[in-house]
mmCIF file of the N, C-alpha and C atoms, coordinates in Angstrom:
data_MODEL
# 
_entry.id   MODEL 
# 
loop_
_atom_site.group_PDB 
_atom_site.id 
_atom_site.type_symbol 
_atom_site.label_atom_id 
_atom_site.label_alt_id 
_atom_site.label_comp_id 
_atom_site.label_asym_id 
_atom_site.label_entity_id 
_atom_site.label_seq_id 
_atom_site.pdbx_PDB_ins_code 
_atom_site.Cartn_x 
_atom_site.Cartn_y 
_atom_site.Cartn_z 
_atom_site.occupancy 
_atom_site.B_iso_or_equiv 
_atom_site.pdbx_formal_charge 
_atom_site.auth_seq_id 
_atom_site.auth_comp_id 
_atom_site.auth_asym_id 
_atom_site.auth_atom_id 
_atom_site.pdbx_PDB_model_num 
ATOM 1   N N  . UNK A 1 1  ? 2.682  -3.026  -0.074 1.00 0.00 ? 1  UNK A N  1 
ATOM 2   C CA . UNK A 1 1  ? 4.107  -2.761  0.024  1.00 0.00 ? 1  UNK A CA 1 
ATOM 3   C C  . UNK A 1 1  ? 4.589  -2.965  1.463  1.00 0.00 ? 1  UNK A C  1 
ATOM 4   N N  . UNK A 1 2  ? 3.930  -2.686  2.570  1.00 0.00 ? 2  UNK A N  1 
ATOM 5   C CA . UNK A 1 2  ? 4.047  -2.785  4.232  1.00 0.00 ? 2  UNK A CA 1 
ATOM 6   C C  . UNK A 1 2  ? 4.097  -4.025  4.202  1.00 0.00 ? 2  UNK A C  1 
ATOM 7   N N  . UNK A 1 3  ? 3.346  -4.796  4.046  1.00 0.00 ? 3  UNK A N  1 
ATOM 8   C CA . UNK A 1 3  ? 3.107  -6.533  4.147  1.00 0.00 ? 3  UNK A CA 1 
ATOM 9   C C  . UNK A 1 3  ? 4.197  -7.100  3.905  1.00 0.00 ? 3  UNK A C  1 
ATOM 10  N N  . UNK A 1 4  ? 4.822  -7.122  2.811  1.00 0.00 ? 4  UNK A N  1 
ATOM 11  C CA . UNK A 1 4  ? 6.155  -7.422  1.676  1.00 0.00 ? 4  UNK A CA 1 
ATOM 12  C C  . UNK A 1 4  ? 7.323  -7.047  2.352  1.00 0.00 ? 4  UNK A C  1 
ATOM 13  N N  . UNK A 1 5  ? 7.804  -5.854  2.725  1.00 0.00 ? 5  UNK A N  1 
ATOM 14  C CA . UNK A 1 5  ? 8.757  -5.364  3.582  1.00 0.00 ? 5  UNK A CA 1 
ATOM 15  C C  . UNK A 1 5  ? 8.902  -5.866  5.055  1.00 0.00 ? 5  UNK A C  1 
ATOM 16  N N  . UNK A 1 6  ? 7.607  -5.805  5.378  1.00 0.00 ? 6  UNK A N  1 
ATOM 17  C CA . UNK A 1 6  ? 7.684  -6.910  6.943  1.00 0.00 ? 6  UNK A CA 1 
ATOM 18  C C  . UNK A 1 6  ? 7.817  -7.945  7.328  1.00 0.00 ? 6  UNK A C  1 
ATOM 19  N N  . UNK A 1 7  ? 7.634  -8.811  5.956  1.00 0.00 ? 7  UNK A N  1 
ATOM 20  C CA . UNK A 1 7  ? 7.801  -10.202 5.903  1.00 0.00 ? 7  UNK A CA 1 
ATOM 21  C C  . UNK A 1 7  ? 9.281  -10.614 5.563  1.00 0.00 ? 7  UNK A C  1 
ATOM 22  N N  . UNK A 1 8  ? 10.096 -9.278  5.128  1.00 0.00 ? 8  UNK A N  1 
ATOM 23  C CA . UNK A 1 8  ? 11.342 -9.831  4.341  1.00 0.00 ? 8  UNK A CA 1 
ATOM 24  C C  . UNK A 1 8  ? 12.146 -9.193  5.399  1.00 0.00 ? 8  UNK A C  1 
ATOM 25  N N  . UNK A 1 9  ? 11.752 -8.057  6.790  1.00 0.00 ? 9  UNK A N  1 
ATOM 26  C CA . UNK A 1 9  ? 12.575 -7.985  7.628  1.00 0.00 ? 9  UNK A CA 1 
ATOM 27  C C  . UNK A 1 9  ? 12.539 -8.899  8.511  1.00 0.00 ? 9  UNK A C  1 
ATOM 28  N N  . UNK A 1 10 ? 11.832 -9.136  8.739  1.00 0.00 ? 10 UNK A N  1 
ATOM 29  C CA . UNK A 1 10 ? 11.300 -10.248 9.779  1.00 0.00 ? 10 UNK A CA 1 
ATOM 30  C C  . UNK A 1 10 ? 11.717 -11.309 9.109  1.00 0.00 ? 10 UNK A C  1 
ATOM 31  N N  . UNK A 1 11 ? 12.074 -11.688 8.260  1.00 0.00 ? 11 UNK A N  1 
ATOM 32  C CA . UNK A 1 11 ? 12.816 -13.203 7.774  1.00 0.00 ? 11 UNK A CA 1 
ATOM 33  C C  . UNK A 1 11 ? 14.215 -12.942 7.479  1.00 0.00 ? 11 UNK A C  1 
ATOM 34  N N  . UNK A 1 12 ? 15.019 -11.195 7.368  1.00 0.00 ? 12 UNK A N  1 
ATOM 35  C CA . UNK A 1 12 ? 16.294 -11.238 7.693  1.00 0.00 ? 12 UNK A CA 1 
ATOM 36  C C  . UNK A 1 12 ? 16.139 -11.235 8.948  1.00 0.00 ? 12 UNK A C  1 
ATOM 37  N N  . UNK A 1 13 ? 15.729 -10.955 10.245 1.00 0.00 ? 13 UNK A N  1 
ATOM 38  C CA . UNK A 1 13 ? 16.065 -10.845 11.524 1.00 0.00 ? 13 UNK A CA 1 
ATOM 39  C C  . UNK A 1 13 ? 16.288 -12.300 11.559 1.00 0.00 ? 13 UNK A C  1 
ATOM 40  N N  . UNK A 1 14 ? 15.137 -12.995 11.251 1.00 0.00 ? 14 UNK A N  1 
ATOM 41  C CA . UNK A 1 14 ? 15.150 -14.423 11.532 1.00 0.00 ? 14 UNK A CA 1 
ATOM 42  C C  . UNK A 1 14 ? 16.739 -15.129 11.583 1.00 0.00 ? 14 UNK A C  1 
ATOM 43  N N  . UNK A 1 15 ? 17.280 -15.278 10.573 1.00 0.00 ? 15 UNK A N  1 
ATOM 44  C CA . UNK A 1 15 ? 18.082 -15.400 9.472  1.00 0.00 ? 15 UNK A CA 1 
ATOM 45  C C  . UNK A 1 15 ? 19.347 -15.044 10.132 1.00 0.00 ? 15 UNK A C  1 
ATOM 46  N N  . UNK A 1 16 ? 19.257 -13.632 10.399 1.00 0.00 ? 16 UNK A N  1 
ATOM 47  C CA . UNK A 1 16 ? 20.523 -13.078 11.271 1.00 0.00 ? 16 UNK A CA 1 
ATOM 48  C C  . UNK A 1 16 ? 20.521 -13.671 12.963 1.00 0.00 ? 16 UNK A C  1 
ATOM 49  N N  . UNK A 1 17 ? 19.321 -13.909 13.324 1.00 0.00 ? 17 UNK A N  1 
ATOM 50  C CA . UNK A 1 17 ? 19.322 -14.571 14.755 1.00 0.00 ? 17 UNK A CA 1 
ATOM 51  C C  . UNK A 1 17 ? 19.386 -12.968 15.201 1.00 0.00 ? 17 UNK A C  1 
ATOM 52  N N  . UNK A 1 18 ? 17.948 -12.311 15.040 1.00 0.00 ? 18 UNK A N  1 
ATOM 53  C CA . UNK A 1 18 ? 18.364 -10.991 16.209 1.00 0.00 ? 18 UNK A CA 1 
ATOM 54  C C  . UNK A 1 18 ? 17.056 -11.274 16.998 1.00 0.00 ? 18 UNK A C  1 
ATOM 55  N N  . UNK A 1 19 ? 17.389 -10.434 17.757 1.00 0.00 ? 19 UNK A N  1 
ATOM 56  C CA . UNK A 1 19 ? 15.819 -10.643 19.097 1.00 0.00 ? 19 UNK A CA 1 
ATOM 57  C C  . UNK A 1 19 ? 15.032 -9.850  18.595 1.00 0.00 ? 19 UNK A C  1 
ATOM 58  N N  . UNK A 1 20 ? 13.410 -10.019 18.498 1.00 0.00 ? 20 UNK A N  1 
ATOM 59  C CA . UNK A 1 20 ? 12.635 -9.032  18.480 1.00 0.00 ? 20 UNK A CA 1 
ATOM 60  C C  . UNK A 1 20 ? 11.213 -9.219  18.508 1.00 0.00 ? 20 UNK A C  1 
ATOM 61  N N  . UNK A 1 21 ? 10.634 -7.984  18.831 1.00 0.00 ? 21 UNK A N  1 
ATOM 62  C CA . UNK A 1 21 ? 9.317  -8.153  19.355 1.00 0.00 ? 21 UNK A CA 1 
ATOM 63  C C  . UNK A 1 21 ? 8.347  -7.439  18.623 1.00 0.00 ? 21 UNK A C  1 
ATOM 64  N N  . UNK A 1 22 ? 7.199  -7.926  18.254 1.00 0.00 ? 22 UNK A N  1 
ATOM 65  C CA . UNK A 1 22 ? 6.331  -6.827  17.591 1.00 0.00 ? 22 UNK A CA 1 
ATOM 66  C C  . UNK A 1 22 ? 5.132  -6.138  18.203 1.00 0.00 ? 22 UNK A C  1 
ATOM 67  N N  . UNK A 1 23 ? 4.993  -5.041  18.009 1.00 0.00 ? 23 UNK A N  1 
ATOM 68  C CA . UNK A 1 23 ? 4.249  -3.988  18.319 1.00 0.00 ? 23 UNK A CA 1 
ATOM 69  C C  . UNK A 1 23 ? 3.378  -3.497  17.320 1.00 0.00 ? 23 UNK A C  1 
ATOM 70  N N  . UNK A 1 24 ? 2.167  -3.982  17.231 1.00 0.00 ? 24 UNK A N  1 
ATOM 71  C CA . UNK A 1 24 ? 1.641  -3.530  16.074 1.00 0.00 ? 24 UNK A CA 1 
ATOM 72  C C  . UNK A 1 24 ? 1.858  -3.012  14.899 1.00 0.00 ? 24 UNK A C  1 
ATOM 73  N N  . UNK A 1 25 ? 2.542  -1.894  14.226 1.00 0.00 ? 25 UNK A N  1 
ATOM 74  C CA . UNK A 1 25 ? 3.046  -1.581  13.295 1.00 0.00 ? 25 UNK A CA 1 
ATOM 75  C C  . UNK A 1 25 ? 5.186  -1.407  13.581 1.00 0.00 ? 25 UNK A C  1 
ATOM 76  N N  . UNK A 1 26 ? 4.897  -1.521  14.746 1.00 0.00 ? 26 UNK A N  1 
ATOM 77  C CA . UNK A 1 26 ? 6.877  -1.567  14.866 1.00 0.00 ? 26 UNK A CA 1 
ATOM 78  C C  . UNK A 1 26 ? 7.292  -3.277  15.236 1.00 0.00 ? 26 UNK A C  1 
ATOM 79  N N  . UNK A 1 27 ? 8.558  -2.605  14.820 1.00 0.00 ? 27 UNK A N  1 
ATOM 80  C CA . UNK A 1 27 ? 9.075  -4.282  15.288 1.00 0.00 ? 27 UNK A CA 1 
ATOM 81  C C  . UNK A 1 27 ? 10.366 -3.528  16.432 1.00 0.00 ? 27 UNK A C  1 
ATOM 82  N N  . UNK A 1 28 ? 10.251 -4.026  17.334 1.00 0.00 ? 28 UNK A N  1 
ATOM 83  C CA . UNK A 1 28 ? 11.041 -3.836  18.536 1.00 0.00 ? 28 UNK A CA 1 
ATOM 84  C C  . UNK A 1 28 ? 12.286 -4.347  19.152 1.00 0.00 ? 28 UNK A C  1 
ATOM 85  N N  . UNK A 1 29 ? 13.810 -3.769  18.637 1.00 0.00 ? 29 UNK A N  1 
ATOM 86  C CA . UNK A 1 29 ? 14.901 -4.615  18.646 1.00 0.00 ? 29 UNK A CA 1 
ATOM 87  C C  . UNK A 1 29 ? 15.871 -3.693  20.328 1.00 0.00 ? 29 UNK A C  1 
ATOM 88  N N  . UNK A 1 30 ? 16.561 -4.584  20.133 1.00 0.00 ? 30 UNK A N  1 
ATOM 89  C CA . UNK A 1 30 ? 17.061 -4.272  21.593 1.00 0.00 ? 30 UNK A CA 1 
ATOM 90  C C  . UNK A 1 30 ? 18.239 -2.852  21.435 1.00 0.00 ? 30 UNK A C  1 
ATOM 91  N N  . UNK A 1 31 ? 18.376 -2.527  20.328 1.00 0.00 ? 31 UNK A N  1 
ATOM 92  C CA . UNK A 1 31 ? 18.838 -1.308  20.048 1.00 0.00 ? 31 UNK A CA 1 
ATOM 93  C C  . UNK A 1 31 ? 18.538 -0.534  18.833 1.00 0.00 ? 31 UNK A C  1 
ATOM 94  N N  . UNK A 1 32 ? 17.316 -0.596  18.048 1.00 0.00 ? 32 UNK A N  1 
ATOM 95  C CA . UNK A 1 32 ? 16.378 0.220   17.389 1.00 0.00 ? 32 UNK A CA 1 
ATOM 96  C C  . UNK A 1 32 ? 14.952 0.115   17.598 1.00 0.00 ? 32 UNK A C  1 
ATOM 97  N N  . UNK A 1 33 ? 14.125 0.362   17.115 1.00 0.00 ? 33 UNK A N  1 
ATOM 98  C CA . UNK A 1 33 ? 12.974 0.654   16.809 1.00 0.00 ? 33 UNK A CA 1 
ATOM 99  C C  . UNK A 1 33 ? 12.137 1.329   15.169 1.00 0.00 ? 33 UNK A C  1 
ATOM 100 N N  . UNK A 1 34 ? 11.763 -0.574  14.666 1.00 0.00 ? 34 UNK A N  1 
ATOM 101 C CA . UNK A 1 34 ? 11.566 -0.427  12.982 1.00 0.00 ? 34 UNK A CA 1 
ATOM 102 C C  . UNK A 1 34 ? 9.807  0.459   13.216 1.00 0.00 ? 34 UNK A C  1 
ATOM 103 N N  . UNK A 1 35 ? 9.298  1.225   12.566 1.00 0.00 ? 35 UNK A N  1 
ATOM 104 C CA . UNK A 1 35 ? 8.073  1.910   12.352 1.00 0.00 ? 35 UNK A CA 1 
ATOM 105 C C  . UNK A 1 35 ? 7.651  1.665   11.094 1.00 0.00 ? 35 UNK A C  1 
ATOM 106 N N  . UNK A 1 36 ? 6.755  1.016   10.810 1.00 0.00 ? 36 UNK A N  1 
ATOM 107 C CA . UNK A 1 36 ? 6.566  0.968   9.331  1.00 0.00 ? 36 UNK A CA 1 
ATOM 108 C C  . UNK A 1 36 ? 5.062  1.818   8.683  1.00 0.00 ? 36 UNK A C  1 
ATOM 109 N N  . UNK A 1 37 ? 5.387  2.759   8.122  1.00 0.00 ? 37 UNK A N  1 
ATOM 110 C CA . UNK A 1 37 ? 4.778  3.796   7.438  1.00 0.00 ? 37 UNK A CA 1 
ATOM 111 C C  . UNK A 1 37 ? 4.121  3.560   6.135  1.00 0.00 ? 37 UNK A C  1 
ATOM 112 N N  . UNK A 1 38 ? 3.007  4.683   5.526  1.00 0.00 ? 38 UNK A N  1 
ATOM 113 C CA . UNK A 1 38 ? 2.819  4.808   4.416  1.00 0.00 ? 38 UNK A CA 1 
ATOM 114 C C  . UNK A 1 38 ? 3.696  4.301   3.599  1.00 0.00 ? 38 UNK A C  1 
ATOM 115 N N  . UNK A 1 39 ? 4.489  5.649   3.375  1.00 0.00 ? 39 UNK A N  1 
ATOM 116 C CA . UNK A 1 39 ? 5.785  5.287   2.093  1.00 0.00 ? 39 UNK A CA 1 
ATOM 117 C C  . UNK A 1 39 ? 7.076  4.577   2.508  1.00 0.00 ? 39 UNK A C  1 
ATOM 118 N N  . UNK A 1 40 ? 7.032  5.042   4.176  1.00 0.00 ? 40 UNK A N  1 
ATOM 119 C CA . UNK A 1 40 ? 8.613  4.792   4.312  1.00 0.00 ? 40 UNK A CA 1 
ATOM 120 C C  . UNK A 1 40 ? 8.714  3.791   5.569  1.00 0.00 ? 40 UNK A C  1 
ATOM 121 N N  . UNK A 1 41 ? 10.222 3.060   5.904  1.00 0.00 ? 41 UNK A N  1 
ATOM 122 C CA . UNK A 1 41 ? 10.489 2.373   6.979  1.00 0.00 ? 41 UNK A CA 1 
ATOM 123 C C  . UNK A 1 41 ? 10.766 3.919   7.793  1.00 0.00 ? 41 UNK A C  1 
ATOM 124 N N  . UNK A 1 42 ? 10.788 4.330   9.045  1.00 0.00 ? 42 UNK A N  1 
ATOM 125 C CA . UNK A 1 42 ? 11.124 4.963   10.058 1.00 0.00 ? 42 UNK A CA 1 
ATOM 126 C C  . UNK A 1 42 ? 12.382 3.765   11.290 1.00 0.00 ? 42 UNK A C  1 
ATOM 127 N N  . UNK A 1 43 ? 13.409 4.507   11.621 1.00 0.00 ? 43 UNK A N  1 
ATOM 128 C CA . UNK A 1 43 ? 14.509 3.354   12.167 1.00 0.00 ? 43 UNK A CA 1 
ATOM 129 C C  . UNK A 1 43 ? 14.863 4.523   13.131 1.00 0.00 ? 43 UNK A C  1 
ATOM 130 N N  . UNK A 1 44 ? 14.456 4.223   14.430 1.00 0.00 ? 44 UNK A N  1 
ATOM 131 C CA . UNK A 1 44 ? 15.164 5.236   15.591 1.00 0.00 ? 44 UNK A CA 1 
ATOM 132 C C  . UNK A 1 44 ? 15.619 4.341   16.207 1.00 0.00 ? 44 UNK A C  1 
ATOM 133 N N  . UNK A 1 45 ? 17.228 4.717   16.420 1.00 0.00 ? 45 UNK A N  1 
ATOM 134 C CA . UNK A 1 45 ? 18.377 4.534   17.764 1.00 0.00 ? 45 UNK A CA 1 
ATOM 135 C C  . UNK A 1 45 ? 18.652 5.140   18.433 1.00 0.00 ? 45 UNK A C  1 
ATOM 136 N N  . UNK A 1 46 ? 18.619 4.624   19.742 1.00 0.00 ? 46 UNK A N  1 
ATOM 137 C CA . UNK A 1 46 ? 19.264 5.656   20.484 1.00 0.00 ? 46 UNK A CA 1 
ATOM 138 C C  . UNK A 1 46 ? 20.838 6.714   20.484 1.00 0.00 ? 46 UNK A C  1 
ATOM 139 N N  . UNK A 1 47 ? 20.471 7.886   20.626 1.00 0.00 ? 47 UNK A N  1 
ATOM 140 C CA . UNK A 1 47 ? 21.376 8.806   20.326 1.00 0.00 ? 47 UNK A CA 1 
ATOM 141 C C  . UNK A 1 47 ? 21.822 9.097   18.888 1.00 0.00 ? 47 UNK A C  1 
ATOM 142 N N  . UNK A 1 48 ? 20.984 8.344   17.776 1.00 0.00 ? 48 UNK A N  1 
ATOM 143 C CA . UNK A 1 48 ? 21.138 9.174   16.463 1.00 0.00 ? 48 UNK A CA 1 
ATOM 144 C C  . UNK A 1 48 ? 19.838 9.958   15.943 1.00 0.00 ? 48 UNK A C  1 
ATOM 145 N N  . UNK A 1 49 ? 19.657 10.125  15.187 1.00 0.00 ? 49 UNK A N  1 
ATOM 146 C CA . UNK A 1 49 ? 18.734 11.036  14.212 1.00 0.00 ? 49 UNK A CA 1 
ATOM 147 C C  . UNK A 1 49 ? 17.869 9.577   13.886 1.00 0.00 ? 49 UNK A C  1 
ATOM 148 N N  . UNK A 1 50 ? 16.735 10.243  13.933 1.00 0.00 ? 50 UNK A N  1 
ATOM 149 C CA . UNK A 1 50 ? 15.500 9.065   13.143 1.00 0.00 ? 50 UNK A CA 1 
ATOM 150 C C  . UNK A 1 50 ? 15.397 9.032   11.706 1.00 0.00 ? 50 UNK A C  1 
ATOM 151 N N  . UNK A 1 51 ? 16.187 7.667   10.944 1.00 0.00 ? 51 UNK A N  1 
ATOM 152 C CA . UNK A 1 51 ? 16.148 7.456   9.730  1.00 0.00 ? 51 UNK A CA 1 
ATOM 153 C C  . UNK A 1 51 ? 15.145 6.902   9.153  1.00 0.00 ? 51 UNK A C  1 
ATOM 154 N N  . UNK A 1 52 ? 14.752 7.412   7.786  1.00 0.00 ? 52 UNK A N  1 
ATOM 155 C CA . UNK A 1 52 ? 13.696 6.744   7.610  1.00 0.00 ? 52 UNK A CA 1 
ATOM 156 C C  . UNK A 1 52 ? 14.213 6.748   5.824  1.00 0.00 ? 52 UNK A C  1 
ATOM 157 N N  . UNK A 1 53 ? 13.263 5.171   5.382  1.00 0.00 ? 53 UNK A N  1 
ATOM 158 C CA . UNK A 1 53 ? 14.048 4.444   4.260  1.00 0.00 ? 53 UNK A CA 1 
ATOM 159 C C  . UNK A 1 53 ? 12.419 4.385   3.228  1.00 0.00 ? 53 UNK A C  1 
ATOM 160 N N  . UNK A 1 54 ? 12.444 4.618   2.325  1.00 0.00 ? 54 UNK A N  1 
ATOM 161 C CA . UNK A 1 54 ? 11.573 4.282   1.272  1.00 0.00 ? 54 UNK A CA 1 
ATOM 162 C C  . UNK A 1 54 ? 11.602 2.912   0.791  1.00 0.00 ? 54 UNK A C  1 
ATOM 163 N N  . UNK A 1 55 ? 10.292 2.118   1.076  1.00 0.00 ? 55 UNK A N  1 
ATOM 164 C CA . UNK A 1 55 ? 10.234 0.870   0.508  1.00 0.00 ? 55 UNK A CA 1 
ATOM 165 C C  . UNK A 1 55 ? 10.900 0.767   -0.706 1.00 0.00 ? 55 UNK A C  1 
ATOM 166 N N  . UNK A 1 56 ? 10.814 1.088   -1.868 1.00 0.00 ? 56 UNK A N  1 
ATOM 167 C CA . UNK A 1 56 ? 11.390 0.735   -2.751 1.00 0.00 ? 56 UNK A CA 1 
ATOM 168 C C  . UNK A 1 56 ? 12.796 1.194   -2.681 1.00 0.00 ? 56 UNK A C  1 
ATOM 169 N N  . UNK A 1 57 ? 13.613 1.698   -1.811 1.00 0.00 ? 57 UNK A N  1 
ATOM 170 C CA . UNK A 1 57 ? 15.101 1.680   -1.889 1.00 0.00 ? 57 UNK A CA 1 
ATOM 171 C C  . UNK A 1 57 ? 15.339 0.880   -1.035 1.00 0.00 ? 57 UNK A C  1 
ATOM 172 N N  . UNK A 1 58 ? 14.336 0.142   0.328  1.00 0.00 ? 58 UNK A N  1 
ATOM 173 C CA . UNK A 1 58 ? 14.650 -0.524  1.009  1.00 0.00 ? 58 UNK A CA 1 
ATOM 174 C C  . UNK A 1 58 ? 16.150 -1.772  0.755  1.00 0.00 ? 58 UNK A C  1 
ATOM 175 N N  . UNK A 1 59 ? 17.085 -1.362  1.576  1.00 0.00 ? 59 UNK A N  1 
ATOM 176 C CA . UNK A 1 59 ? 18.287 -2.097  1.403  1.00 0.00 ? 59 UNK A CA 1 
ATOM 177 C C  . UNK A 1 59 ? 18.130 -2.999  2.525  1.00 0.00 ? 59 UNK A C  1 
ATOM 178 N N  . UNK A 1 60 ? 18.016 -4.437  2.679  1.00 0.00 ? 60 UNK A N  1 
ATOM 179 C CA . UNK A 1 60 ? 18.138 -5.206  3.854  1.00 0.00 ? 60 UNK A CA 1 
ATOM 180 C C  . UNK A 1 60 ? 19.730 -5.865  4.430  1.00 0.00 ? 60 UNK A C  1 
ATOM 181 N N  . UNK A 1 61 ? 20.702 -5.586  3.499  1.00 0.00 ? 61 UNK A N  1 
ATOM 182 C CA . UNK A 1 61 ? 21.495 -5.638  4.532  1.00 0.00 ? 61 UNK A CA 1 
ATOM 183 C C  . UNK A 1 61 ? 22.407 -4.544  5.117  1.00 0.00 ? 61 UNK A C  1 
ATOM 184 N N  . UNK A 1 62 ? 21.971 -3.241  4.526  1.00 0.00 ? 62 UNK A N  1 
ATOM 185 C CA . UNK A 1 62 ? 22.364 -1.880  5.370  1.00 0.00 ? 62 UNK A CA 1 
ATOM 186 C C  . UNK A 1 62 ? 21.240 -1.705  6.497  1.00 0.00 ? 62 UNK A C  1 
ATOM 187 N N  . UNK A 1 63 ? 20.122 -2.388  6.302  1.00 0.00 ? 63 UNK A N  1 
ATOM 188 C CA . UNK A 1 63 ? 19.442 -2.121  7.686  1.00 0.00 ? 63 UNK A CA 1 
ATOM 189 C C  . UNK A 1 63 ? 19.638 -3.244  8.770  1.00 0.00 ? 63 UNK A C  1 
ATOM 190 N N  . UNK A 1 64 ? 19.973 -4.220  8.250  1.00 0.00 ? 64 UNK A N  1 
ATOM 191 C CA . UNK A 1 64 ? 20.407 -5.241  8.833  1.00 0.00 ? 64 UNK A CA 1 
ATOM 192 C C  . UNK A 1 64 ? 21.952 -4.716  10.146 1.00 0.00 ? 64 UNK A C  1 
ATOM 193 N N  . UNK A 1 65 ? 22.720 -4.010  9.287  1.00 0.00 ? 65 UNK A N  1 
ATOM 194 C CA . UNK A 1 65 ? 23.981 -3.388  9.731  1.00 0.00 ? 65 UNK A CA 1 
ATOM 195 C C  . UNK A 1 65 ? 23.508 -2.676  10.758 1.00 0.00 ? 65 UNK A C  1 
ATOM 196 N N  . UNK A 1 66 ? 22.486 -1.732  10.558 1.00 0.00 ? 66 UNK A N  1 
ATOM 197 C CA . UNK A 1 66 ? 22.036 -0.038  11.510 1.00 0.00 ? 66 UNK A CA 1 
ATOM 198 C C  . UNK A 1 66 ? 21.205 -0.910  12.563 1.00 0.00 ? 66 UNK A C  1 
ATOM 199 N N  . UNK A 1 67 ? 20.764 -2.142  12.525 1.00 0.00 ? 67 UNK A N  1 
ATOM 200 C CA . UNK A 1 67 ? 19.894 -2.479  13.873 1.00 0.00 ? 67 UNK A CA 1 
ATOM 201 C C  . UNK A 1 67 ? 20.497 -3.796  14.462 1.00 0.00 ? 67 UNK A C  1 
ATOM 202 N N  . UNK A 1 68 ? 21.242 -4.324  14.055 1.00 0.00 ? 68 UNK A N  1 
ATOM 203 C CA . UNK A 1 68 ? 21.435 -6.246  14.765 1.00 0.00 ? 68 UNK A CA 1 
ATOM 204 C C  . UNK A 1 68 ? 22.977 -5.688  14.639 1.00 0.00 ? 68 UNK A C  1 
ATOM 205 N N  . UNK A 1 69 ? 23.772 -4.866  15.141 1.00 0.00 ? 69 UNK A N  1 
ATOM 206 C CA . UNK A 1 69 ? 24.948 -4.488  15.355 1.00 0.00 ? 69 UNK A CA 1 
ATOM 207 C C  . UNK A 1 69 ? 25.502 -5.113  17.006 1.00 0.00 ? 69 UNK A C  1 
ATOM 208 N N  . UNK A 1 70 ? 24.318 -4.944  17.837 1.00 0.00 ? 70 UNK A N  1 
ATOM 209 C CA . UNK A 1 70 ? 24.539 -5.315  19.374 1.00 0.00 ? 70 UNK A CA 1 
ATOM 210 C C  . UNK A 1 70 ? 23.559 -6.291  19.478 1.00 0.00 ? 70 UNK A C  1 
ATOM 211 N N  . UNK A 1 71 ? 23.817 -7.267  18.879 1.00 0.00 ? 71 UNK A N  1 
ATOM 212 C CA . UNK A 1 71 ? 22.686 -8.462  18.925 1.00 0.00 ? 71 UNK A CA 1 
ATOM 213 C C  . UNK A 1 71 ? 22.450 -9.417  20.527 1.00 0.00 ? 71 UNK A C  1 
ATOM 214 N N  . UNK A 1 72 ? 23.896 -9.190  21.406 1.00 0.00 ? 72 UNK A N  1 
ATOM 215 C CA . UNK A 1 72 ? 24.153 -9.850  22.695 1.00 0.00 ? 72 UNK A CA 1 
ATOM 216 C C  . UNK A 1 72 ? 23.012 -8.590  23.284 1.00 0.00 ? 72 UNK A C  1 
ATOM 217 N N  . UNK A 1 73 ? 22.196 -8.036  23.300 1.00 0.00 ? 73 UNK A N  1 
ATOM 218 C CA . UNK A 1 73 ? 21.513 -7.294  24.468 1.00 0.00 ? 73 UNK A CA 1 
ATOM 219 C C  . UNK A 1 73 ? 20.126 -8.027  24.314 1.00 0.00 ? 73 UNK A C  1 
ATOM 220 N N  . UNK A 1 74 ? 19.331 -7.763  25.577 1.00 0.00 ? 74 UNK A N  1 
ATOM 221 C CA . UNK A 1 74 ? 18.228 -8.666  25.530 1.00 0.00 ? 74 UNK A CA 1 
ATOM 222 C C  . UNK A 1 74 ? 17.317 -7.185  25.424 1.00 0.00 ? 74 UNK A C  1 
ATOM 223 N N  . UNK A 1 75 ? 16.314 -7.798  24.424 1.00 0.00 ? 75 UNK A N  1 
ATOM 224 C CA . UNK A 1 75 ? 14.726 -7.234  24.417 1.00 0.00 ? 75 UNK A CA 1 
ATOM 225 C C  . UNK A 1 75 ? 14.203 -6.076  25.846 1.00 0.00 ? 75 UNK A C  1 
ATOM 226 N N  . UNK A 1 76 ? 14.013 -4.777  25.513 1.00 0.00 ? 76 UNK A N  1 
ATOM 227 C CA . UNK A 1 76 ? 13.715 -4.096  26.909 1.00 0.00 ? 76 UNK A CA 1 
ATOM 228 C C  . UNK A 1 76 ? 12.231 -4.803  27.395 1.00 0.00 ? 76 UNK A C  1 
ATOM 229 N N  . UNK A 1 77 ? 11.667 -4.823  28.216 1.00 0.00 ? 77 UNK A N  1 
ATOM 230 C CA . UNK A 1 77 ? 10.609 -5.410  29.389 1.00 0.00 ? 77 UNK A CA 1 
ATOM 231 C C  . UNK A 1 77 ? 9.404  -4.503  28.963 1.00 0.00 ? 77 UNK A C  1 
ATOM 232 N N  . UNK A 1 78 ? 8.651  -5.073  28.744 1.00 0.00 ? 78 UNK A N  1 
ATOM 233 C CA . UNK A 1 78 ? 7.398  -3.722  28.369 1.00 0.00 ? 78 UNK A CA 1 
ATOM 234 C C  . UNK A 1 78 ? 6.683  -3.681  29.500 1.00 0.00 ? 78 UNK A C  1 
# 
């Protein structure tokens, strides 16, 4: 189910043209941070609450909305 979900965010990012970087189990956007879990996606932004989405309700273009909103910022520097 992780495999499947990562392949289909990672081909909307594509798709949408957002920046991002991967981190072993996260994918690293210039204003979230995807975590991908057991059951669930985990989605922290800065200054909200850490959402987290169940693969099978997984919606890709409401997450699409909550992370590629500020797509003009560049990737932070690791």
């Amino acid at each position: 189910m992780i495999s499947s979900a990562r392949s289909r965010i990672m081909q909307f990012l594509q798709i949408a043209h957002c920046q991002y970087r991967i981190d072993g189990n996260q994918i690293l956007l210039c204003n979230a941070t995807l975590t991908f879990e057991d059951q669930q996606l985990s989605i922290e932004r800065p200054g909200k609450p850490v959402r987290k989405m169940p693969y099978q309700k997984l919606n890709l273009d409401r997450l699409l909305y909550l992370v590629a909103m500020q797509q003009d910022k560049k990737l932070p520097a690791v």
